[in-house]
DSSP file (Angstrom, degrees, kcal/mol; ACC not computed):
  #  RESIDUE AA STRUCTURE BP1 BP2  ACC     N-H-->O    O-->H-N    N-H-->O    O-->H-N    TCO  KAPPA ALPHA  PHI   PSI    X-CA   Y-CA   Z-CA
    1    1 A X              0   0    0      0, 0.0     2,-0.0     0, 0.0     3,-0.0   0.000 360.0 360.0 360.0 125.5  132.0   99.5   86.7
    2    2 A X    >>  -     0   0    0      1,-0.1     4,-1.7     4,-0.0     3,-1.5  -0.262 360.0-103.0 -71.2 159.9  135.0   98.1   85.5
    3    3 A X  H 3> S+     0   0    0      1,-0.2     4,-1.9     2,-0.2     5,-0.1   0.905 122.7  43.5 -32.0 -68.7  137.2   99.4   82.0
    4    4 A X  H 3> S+     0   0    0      2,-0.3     4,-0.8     1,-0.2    -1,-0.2   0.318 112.5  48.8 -82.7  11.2  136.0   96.8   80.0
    5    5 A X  H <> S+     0   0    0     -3,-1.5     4,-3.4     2,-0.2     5,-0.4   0.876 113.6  53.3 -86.0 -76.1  132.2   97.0   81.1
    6    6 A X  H  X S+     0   0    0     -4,-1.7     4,-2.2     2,-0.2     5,-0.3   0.834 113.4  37.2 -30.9 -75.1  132.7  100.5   80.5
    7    7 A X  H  X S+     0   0    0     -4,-1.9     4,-3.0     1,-0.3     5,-0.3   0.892 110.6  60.7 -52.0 -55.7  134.1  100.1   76.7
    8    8 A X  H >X S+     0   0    0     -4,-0.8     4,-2.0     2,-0.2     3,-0.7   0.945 114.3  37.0 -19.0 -89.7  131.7   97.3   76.3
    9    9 A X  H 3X S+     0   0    0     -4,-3.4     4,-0.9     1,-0.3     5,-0.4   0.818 116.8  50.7 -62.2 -29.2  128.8  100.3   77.0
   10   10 A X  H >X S+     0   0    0     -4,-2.2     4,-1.9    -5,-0.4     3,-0.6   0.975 112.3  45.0 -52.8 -61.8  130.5  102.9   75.3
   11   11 A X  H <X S+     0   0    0     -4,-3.0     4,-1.1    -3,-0.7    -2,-0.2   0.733 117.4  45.7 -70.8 -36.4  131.0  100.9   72.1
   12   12 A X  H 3X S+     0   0    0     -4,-2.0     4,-0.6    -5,-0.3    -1,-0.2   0.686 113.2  50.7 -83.8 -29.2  127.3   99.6   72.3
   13   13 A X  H <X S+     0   0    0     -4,-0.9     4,-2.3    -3,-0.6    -2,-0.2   0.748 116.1  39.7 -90.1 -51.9  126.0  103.3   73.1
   14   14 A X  H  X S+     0   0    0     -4,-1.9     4,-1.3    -5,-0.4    -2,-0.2   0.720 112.3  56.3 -95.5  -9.7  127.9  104.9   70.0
   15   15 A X  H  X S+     0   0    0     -4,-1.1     4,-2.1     2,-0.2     5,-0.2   0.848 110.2  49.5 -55.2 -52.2  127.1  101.6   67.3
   16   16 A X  H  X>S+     0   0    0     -4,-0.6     4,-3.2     1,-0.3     5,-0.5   0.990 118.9  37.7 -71.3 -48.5  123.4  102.4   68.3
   17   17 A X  H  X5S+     0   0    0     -4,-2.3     4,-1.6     1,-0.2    -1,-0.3   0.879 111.4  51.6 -83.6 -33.9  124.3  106.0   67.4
   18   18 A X  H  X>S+     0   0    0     -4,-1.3     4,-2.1     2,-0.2     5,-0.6   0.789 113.9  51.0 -22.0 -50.1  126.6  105.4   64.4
   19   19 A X  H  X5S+     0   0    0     -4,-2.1     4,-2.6    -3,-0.3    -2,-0.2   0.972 116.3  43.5 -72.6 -53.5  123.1  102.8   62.9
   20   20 A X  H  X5S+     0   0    0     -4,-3.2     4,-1.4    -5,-0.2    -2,-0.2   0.974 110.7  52.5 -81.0 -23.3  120.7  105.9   63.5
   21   21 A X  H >X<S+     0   0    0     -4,-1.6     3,-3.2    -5,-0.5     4,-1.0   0.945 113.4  41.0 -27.4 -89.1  123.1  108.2   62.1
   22   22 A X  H 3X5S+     0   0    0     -4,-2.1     4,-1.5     1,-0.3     5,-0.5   0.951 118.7  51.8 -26.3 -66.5  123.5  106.1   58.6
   23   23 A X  H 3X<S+     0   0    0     -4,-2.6     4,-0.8    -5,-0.6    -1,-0.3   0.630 108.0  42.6 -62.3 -16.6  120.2  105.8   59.0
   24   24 A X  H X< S+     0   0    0     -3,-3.2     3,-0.9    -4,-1.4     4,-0.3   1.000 115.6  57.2 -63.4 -87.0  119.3  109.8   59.5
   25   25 A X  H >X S+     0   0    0     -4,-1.0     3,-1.9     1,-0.3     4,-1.0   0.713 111.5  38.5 -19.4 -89.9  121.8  110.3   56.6
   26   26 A X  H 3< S+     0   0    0     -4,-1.5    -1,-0.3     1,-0.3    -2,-0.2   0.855 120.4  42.5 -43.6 -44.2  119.9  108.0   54.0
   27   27 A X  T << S+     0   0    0     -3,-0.9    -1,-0.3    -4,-0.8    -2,-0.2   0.739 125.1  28.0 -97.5   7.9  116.7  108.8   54.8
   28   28 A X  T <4 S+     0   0    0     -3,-1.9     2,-0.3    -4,-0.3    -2,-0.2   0.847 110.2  70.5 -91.1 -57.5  116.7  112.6   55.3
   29   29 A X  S  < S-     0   0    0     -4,-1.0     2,-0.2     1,-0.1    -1,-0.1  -0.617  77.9-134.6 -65.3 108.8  119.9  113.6   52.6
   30   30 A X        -     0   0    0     -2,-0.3    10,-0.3     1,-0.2     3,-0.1  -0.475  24.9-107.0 -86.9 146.8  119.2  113.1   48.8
   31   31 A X        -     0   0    0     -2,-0.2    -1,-0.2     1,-0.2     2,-0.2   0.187  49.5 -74.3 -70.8 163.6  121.6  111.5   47.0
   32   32 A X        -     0   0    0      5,-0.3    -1,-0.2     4,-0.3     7,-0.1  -0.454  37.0-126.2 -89.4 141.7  123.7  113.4   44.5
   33   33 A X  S    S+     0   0    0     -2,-0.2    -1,-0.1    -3,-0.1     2,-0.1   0.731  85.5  62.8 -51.6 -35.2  122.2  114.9   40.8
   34   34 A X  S    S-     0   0    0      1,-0.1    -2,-0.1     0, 0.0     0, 0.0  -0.145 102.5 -93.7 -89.6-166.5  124.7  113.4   38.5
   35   35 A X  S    S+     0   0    0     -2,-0.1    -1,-0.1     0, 0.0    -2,-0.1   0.486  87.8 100.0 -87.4  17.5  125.6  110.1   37.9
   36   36 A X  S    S-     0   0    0      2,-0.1    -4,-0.3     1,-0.1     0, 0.0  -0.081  74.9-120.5-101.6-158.9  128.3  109.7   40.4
   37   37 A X  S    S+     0   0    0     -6,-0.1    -5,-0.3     2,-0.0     5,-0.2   0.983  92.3  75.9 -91.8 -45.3  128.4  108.1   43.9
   38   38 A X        +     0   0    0     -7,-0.1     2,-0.2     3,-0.1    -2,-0.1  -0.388  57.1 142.6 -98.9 151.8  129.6  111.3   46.0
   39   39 A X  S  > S-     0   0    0     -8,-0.1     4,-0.7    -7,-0.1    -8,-0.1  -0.725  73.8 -63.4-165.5-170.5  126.5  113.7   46.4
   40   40 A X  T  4 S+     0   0    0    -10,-0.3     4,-0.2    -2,-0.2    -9,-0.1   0.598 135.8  48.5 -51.0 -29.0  125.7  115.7   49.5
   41   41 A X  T >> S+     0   0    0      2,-0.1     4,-2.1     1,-0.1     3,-1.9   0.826  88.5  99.0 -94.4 -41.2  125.1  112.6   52.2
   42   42 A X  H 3> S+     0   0    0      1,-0.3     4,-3.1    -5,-0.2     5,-0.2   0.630  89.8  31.2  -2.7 -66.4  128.5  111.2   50.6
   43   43 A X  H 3X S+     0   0    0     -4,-0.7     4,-1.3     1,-0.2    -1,-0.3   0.832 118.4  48.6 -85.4 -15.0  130.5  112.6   53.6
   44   44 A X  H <> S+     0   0    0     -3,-1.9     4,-2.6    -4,-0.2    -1,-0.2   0.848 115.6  54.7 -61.4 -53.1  127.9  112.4   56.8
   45   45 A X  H  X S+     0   0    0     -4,-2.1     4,-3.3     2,-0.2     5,-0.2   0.945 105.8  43.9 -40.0 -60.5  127.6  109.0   55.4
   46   46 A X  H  X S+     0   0    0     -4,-3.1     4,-2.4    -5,-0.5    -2,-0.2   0.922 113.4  55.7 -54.0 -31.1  131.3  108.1   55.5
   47   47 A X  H  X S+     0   0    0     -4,-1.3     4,-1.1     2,-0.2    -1,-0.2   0.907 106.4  47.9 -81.8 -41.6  131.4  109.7   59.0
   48   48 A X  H  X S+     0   0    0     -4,-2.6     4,-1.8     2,-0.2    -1,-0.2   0.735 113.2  53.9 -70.9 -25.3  128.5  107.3   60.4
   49   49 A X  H  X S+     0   0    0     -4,-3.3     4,-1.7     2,-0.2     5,-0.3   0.985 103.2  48.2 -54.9 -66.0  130.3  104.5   59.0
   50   50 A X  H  X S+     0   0    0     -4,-2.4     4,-1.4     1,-0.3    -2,-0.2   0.621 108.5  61.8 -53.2 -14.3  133.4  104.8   60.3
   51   51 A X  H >X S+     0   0    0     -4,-1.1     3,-0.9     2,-0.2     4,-0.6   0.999 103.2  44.1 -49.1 -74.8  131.8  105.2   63.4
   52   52 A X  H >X>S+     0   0    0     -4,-1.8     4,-2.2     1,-0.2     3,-2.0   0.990 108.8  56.1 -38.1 -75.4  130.3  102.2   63.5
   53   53 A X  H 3X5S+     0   0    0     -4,-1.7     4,-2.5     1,-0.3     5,-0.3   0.968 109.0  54.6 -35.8 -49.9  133.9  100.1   62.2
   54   54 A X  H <X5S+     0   0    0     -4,-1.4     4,-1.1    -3,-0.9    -1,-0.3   0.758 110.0  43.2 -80.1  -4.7  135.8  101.9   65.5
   55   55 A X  H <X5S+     0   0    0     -3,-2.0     4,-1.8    -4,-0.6     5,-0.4   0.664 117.3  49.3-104.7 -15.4  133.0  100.5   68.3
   56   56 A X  H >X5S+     0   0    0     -4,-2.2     4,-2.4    -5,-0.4     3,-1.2   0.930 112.9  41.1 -77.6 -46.0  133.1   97.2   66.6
   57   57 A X  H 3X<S+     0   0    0     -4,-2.5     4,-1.9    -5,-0.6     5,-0.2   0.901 120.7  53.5 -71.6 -19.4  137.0   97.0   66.5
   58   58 A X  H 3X S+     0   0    0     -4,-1.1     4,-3.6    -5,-0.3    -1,-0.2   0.893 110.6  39.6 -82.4 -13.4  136.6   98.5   70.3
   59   59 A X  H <X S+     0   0    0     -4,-1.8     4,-2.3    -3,-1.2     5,-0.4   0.841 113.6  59.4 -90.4 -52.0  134.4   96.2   71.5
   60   60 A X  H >X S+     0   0    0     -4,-2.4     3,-2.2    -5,-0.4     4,-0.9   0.611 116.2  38.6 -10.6 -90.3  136.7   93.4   69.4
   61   61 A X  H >X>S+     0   0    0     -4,-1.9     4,-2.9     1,-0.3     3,-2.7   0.771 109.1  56.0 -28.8 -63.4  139.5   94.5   71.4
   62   62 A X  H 3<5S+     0   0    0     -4,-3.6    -1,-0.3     1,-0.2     4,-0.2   0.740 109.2  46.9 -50.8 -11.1  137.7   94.9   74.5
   63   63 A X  H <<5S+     0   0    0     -4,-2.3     4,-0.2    -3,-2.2    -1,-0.2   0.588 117.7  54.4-100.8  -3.6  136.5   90.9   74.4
   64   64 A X  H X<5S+     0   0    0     -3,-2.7     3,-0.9    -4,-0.9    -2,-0.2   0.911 112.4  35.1 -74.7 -62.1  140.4   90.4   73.5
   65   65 A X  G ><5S+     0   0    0     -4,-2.9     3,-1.5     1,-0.2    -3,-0.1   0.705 104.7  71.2 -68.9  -9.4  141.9   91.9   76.1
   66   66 A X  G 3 <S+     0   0    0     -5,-0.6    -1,-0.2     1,-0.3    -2,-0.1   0.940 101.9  53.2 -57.8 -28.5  139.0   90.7   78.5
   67   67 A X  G <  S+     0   0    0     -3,-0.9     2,-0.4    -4,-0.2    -1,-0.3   0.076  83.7 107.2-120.0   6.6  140.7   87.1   78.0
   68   68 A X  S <  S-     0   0    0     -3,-1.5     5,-0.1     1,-0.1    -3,-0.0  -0.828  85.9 -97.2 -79.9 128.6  144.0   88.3   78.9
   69   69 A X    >>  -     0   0    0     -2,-0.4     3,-1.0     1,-0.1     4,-0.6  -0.255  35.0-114.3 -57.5 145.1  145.2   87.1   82.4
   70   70 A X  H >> S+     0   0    0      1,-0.3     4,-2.5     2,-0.2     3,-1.1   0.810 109.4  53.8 -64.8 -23.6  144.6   89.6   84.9
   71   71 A X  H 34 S+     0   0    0      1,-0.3    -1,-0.3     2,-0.2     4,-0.2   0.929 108.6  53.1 -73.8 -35.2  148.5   90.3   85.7
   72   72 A X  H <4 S+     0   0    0     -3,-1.0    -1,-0.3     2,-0.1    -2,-0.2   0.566 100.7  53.8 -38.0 -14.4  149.0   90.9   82.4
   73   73 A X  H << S-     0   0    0     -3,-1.1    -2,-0.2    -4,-0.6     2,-0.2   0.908 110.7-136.7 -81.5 -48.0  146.1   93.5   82.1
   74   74 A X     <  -     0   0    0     -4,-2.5     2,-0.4     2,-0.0    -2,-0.1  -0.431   7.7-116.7 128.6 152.2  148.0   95.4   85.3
   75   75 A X        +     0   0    0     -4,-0.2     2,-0.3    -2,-0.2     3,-0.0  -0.996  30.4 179.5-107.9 142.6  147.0   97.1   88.5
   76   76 A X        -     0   0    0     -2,-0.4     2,-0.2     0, 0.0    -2,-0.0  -0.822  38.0 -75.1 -90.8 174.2  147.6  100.6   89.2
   77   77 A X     >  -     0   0    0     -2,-0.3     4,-1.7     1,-0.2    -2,-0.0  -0.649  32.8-140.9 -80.3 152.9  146.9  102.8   92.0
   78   78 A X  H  > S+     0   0    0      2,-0.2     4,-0.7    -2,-0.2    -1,-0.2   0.473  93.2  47.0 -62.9 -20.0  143.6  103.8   92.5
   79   79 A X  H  > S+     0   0    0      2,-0.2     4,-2.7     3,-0.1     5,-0.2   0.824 107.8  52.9 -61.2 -53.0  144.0  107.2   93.5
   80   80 A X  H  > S+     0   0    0      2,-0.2     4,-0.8     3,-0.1     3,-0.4   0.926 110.0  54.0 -59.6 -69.1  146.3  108.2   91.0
   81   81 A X  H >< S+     0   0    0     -4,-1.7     3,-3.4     1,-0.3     4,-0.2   0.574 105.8  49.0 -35.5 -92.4  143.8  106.8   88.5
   82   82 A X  H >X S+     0   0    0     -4,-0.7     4,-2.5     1,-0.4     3,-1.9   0.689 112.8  50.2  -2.0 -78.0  140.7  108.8   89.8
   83   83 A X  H 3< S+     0   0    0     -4,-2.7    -1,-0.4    -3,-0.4    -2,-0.2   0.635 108.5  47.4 -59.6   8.9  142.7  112.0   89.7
   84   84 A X  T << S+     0   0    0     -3,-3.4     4,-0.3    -4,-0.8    -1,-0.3   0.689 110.9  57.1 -99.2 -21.3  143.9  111.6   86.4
   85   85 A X  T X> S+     0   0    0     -3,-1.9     4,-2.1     1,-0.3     3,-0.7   0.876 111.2  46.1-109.6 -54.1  140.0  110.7   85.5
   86   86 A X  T 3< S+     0   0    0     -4,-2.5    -1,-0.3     1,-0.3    -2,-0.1   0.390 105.6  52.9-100.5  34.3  139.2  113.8   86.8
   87   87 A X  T >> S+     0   0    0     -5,-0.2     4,-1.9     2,-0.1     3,-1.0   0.534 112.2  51.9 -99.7 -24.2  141.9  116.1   85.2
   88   88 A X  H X> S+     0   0    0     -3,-0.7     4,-2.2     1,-0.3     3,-1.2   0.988 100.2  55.7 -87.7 -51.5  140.7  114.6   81.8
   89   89 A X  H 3< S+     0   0    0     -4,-2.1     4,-0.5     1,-0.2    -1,-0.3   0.595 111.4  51.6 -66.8   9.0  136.8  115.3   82.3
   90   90 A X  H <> S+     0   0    0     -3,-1.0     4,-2.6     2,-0.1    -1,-0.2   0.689 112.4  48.4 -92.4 -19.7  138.3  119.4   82.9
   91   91 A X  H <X S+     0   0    0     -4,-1.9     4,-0.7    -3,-1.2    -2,-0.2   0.728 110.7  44.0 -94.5   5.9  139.9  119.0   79.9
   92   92 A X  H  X S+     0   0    0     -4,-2.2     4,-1.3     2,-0.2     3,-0.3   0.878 115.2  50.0 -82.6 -22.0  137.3  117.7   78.1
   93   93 A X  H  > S+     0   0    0     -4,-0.5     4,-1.8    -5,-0.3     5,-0.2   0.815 108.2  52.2 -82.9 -33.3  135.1  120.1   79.4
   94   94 A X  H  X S+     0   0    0     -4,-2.6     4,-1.1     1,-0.2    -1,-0.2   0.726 108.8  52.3 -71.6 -14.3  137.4  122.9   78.6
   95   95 A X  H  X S+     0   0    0     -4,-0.7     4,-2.3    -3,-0.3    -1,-0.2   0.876 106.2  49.7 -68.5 -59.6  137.6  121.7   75.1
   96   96 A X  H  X S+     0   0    0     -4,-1.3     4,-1.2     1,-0.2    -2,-0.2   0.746 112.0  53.8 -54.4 -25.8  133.9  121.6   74.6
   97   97 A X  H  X>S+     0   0    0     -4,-1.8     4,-0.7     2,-0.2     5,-0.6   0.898 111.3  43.6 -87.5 -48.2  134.0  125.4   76.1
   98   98 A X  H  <5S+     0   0    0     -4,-1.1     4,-0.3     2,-0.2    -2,-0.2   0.746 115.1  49.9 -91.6  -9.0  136.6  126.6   73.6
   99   99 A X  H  X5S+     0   0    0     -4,-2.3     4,-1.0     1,-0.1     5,-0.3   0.975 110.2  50.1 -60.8 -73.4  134.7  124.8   70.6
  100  100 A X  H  X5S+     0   0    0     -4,-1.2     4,-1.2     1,-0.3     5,-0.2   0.566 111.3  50.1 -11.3 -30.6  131.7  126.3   71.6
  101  101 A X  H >X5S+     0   0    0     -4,-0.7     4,-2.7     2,-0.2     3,-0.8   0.795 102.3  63.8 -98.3 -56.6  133.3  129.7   71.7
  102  102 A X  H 3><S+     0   0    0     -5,-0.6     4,-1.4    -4,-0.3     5,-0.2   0.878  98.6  45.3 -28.4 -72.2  134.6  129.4   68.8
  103  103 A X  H 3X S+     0   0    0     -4,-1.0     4,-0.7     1,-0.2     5,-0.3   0.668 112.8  58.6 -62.5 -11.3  131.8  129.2   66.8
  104  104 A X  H XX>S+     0   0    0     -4,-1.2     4,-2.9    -3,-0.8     3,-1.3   0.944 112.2  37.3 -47.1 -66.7  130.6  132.0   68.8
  105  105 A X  H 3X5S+     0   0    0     -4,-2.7     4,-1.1     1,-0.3     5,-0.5   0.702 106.3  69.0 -53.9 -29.2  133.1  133.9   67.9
  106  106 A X  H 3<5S+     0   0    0     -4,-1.4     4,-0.4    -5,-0.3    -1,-0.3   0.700 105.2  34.0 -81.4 -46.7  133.3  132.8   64.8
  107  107 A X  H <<5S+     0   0    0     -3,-1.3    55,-1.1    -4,-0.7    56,-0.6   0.924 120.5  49.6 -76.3 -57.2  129.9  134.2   63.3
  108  108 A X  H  <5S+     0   0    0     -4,-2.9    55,-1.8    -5,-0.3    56,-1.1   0.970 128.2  14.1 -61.2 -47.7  130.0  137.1   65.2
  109  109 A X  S  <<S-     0   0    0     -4,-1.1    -3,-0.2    -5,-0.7    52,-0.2   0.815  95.4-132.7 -98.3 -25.8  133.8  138.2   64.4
  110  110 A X     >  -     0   0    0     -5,-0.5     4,-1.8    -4,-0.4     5,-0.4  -0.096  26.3 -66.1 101.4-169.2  134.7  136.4   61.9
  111  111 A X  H  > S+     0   0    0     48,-2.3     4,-0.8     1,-0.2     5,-0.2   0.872 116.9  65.0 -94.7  -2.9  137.7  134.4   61.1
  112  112 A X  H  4 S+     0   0    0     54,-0.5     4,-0.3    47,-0.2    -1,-0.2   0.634 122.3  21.4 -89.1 -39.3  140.3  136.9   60.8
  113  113 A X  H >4 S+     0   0    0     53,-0.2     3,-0.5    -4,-0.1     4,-0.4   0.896 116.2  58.5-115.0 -42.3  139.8  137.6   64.5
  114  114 A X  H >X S+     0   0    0     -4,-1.8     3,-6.8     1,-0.2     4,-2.0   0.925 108.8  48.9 -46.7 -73.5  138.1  134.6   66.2
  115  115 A X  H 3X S+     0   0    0     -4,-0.8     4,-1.5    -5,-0.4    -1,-0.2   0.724 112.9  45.2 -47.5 -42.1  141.0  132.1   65.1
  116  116 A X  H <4 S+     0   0    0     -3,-0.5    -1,-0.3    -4,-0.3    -2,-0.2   0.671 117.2  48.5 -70.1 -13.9  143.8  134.5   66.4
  117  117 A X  H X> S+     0   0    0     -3,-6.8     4,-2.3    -4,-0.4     3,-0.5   0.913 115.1  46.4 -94.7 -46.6  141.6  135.0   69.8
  118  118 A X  H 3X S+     0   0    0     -4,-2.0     4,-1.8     1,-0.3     5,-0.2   0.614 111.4  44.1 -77.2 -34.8  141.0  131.2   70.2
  119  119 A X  H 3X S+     0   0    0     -4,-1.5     4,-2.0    -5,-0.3    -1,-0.3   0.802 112.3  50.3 -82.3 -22.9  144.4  129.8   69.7
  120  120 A X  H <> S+     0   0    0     -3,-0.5     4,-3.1    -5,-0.2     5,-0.3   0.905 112.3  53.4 -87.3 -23.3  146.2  132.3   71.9
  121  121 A X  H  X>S+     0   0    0     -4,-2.3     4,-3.3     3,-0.2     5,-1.4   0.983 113.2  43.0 -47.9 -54.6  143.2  131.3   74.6
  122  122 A X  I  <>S+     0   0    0     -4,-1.8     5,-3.0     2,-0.2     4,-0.4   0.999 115.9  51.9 -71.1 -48.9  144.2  127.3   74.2
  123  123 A X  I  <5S+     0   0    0     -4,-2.0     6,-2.4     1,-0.3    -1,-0.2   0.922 117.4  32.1 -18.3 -71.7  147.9  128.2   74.3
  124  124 A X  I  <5S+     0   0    0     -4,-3.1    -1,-0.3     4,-0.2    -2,-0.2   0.752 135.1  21.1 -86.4 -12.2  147.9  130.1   77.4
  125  125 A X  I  <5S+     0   0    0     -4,-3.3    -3,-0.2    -5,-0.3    -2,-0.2   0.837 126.4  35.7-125.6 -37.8  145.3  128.4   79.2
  126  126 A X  I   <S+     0   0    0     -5,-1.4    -3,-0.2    -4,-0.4    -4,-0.1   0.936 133.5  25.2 -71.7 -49.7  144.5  125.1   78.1
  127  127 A X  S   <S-     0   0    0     -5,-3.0    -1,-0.2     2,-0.1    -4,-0.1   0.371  98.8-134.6 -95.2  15.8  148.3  124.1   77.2
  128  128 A X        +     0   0    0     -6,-0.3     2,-0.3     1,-0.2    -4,-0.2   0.372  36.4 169.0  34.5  36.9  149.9  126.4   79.4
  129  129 A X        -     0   0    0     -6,-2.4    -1,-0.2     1,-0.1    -2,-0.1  -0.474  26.5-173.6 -88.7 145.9  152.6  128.0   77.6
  130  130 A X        +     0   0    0     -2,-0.3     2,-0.7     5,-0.0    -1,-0.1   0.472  50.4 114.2-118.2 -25.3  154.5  130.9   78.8
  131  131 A X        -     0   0    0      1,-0.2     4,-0.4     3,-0.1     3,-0.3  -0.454  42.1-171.8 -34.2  93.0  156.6  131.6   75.5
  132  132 A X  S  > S+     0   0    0     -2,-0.7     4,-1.2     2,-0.2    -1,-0.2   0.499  86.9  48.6 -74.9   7.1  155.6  134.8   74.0
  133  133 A X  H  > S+     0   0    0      2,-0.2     4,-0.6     3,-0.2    -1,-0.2   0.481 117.1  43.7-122.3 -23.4  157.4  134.6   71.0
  134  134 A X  H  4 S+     0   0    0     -3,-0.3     4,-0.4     3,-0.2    -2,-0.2   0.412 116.8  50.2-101.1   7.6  155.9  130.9   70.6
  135  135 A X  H  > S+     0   0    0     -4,-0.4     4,-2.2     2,-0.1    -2,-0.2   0.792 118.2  37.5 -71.2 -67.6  152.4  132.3   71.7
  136  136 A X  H  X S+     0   0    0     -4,-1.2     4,-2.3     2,-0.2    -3,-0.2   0.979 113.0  56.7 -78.5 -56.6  152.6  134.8   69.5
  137  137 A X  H >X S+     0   0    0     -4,-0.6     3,-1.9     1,-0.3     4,-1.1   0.739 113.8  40.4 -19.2 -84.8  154.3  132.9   66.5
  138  138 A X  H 3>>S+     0   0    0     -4,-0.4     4,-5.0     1,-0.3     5,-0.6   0.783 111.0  54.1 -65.4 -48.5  151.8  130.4   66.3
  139  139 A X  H 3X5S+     0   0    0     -4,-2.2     4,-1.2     2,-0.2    -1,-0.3   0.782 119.3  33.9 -41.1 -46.6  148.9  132.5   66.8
  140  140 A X  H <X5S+     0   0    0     -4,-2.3     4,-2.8    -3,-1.9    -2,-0.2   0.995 123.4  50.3 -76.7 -62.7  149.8  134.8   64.0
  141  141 A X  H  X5S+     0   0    0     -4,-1.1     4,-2.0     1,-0.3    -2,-0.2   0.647 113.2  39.4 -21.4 -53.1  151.3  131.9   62.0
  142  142 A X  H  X5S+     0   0    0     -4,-5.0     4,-2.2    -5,-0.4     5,-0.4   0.941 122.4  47.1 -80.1 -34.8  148.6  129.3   62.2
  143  143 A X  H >X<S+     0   0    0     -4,-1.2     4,-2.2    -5,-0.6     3,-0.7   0.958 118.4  36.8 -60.3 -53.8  146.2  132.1   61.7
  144  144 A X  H 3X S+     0   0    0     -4,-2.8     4,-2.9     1,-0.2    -1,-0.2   0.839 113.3  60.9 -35.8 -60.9  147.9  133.7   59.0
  145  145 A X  H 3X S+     0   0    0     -4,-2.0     4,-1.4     2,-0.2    -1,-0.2   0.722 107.1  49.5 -42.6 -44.7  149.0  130.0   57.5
  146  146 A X  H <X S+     0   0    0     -4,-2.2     4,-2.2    -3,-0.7     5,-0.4   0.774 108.3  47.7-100.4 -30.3  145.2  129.2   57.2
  147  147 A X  H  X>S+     0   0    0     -4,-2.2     4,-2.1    -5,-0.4     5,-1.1   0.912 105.5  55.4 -65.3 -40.8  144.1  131.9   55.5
  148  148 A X  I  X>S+     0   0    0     -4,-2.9     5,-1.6     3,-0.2     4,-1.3   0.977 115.9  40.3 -40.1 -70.9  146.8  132.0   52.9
  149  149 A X  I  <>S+     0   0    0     -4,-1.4     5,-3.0     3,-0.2    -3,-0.2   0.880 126.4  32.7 -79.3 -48.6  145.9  128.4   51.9
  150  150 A X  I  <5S+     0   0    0     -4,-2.2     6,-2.6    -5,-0.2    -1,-0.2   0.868 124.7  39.4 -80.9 -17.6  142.0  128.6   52.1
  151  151 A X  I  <5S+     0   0    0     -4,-2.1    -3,-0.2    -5,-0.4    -2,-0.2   0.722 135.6  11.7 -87.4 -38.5  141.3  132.3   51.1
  152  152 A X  I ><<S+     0   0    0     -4,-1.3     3,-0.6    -5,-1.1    -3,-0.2   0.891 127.1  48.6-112.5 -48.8  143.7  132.7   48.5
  153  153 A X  I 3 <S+     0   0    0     -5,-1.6    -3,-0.2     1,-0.2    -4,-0.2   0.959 130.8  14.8 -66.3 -40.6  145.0  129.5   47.5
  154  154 A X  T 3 <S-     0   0    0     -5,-3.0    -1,-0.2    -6,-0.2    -2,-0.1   0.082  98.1-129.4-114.3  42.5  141.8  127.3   47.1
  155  155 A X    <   +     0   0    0     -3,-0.6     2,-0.4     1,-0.1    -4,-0.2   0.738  53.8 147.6  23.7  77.2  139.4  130.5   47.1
  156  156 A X        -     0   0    0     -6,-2.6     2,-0.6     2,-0.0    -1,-0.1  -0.973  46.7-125.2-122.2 147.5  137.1  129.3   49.6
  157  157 A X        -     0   0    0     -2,-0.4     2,-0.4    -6,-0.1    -6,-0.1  -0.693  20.7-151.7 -76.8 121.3  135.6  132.0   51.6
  158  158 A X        -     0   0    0     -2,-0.6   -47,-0.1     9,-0.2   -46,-0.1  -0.900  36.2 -60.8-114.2 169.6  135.9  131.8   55.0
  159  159 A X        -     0   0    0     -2,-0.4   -48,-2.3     1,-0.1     2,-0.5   0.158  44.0-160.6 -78.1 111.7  133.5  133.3   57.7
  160  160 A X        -     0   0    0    -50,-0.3   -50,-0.2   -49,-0.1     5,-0.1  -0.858  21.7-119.1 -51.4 102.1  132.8  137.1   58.0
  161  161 A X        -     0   0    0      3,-0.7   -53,-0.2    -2,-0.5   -52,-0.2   0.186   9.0-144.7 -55.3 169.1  131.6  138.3   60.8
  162  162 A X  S    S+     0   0    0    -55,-1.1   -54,-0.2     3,-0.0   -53,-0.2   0.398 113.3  36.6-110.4   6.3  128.1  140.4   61.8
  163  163 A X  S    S+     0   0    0    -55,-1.8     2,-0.5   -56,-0.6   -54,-0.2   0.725 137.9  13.0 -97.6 -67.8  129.9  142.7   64.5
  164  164 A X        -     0   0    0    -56,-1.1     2,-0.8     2,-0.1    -3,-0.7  -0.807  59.6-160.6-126.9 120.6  133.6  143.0   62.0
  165  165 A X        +     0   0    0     -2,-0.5     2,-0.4    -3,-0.1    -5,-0.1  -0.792  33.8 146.0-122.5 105.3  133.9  142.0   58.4
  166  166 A X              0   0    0     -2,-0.8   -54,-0.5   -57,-0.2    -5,-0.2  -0.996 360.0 360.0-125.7 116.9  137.6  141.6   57.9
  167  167 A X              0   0    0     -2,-0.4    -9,-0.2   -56,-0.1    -1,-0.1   0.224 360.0 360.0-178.3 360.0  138.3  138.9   55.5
């Protein structure tokens, strides 16, 4: 299957899922109490649009570039491609493994510890940094950073755990 077959079905695959989305959204989520537009679906809503608006403008594109002459589109090697195709599906997969953990972690431990466990994990193992003093900086720093701004500055609670309630 070529790229643009491939975008073509991608874009076609995630419109159909973007329409039953909107469509979920409307007919499950009631509409907001007051008289204004934004209510509860408001943002689910927004999200299933904008879905839909990026697979049209990809398949646009893809039926742009299809009409491009082929030395413009380019050749590469085929090997390199193919490993590079399959370095990305470990890091996608490894991404989906440290969301996933997250929100483990997240319930259970809460955010005070999850967030500090989980960034110094993608650090050292997903982005492979060896800095400890930028390991640790950021860790403490983003962690620190996000609590300040959601806990105290715009008093939203964030997540407590059921093993450790530090928060």
């Amino acid at each position: 299957m070529t790229n643009s077959a491939k975008d073509v079905a991608l874009s076609l695959i995630l419109l159909a899922l973007s329409a039953v989305w909107t469509w979920l959204v409307i007919d499950t989520i009631p509409t907001g109490w007051g008289h204004g537009d934004i209510g509860p679906r408001a943002f689910p809503m927004v999200l299933g649009i904008i879905l839909g608006g990026l697979c049209i403008l990809l398949l646009i594109r893809t039926y742009l570039l299809g009409r491009t002459p082929a030395s413009k589109a380019g050749t590469g090697d085929v090997d390199a491609i193919e490993e590079a195709s399959s370095e990305r599906w470990g890091s996608m997969i490894l991404v989906a493994v440290e969301i996933s953990a997250y929100g483990f972690l997240l319930q259970k431990l809460g955010f005070l510890i999850a967030t500090p466990i989980l960034i110094l994990f993608v650090l050292v193992i997903h982005l492979r940094l060896r800095s400890w003093k930028t390991i640790l900086g950021m860790t403490l720093g983003m962690t620190l950073g996000c609590w300040l701004f959601f806990e105290k500055l715009l008093g939203i609670y964030l997540a407590n755990g059921s093993w450790f309630n530090i928060g």
